[in-house]
C-alpha positions in Angstrom: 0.0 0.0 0.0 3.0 2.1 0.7 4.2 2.1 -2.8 0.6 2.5 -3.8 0.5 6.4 -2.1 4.0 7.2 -3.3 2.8 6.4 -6.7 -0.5 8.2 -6.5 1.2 10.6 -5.1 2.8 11.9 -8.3 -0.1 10.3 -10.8 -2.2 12.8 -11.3 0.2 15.4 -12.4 -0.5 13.8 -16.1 0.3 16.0 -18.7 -0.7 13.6 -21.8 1.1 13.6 -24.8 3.9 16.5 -23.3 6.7 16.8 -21.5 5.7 20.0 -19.8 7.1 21.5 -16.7 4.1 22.8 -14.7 4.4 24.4 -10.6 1.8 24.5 -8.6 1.0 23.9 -5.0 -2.2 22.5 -3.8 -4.4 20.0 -1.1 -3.6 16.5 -1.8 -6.6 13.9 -0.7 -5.5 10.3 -1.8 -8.7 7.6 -0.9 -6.9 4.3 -0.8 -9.3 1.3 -0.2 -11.5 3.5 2.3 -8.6 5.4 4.2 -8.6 9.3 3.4 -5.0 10.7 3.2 -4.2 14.4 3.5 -1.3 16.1 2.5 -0.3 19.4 1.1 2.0 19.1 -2.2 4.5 21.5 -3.6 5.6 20.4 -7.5 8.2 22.1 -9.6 10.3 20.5 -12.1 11.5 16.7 -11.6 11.0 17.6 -7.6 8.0 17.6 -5.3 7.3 17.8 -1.7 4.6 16.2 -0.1 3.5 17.5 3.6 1.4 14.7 5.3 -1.2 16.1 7.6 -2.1 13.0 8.9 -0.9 10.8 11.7 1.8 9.1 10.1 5.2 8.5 11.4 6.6 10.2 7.9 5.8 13.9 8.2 7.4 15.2 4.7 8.7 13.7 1.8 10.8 15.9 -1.0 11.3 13.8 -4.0 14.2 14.8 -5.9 14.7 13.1 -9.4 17.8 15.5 -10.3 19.7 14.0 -7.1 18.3 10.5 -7.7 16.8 10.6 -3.9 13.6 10.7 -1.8 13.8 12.0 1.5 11.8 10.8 4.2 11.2 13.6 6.8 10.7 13.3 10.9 10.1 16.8 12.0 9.7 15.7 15.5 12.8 14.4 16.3 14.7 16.8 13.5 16.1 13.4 11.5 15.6 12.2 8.2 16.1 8.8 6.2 17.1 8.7 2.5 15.8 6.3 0.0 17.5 5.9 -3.4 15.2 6.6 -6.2 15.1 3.6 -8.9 15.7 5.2 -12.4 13.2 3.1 -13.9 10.1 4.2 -12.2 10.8 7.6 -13.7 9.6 9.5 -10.9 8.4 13.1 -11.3 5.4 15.3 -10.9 4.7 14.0 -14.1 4.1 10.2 -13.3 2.1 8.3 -15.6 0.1 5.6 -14.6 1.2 3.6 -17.8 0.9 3.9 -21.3 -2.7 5.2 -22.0 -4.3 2.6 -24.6 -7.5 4.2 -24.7 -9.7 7.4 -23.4 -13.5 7.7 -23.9 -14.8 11.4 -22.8 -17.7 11.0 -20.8 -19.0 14.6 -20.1 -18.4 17.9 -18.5 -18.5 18.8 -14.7 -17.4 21.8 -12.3 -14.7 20.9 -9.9 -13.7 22.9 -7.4 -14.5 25.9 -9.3 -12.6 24.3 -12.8 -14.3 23.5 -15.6 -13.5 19.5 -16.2 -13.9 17.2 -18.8 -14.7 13.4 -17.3 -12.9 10.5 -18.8 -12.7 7.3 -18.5 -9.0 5.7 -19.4 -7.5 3.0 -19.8 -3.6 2.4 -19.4 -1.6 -0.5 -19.6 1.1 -0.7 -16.9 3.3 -3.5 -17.3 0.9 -6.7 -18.3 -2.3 -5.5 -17.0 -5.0 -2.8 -17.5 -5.1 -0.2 -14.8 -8.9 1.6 -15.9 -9.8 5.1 -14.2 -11.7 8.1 -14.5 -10.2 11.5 -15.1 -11.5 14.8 -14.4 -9.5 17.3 -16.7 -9.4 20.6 -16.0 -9.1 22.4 -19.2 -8.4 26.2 -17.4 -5.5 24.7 -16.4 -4.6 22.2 -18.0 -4.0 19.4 -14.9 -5.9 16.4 -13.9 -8.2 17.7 -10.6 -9.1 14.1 -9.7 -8.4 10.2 -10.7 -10.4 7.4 -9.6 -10.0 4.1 -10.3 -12.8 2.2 -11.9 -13.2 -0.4 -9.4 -13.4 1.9 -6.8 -10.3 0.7 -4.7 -8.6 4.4 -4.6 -9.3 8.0 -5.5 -6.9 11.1 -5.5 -8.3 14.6 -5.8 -6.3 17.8 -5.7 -8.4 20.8 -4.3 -7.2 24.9 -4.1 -4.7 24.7 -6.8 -2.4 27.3 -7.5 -0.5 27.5 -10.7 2.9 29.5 -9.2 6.1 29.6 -8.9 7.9 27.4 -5.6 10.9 28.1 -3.7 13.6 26.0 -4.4 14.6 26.1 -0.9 11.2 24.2 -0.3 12.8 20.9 -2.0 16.2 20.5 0.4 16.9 19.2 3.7 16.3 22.0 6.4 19.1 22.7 8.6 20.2 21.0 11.9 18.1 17.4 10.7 20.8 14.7 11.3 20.5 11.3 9.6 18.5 8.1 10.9 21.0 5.6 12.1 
């Protein structure tokens, strides 16, 4: 389930058919298998922060494909743990969810104040069929929720804000030492 949230984390940023670099912050709410995640996200580039406001022992993470790492933060205790990216899950704010094989527009709906198109995809990940909806916002130009078709999880961005982030907000803050 882990790798299922750190996945969806970066899914919806789909940007079919380019290879655009989009910032933005906004309210993260990933619904895996009935348990509601909150988060804040921060996305610029190949790098993205994630702050988790629930009670989780992992507080932050900053992805950062340029250094080949994700950190795990522990703002508590001021420590963090680093994880070695693996090149071929091409991480970025930009994640696909595999190769889409087929879309089907389904209709039009306001979402949090964005005017949407509904979709209903399919995408082949490795050997199987991964089958979702898509809400689209065409003002701009981001996916503002994904659901999967069988129900089992749901990711929804709310209050996005298409602006420029900080670098500073993608490195280790000062005085956190490394877990031993």
């Amino acid at each position: 389930m882990a790798q299922g949230v750190w996945l969806l984390t970066g899914a919806l940023i789909l940007l079919p058919g380019a290879a655009q670099s989009i910032e933005f912050v906004a309210d993260q709410l990933t619904n895996i298998d009935g348990r509601v995640h909150r988060a804040s996200l921060y996305c610029r580039d190949d790098m993205w922060r994630v702050e988790h406001n629930d009670q989780r022992s992992v507080e932050v993470t900053i992805v950062r494909k340029d250094k080949g790492v994700m950190w795990l933060l522990l703002a508590r205790v001021k420590q963090f743990a680093t994880v070695l990216l693996d090149p071929a899950s091409k991480p970025s704010c930009q994640q696909e969810l595999g190769r889409i094989t087929a879309r089907v527009r389904i209709g039009t709906e306001v979402l949090d104040g964005h005017p949407t198109t509904v979709s209903l995809v399919t995408a082949r990940k490795g050997d199987q069929d991964v089958v979702y909806y898509e809400w689209w916002a065409e003002d701009i130009h981001l996916p503002l929720r994904l659901a999967r078709k069988d129900g089992s999880w749901i990711i929804e961005y709310k209050n996005v804000k298409l602006r420029q982030v900080s670098p500073l907000m993608f490195e280790l803050p000062l005085h956190y030492r490394p877990i031993n």
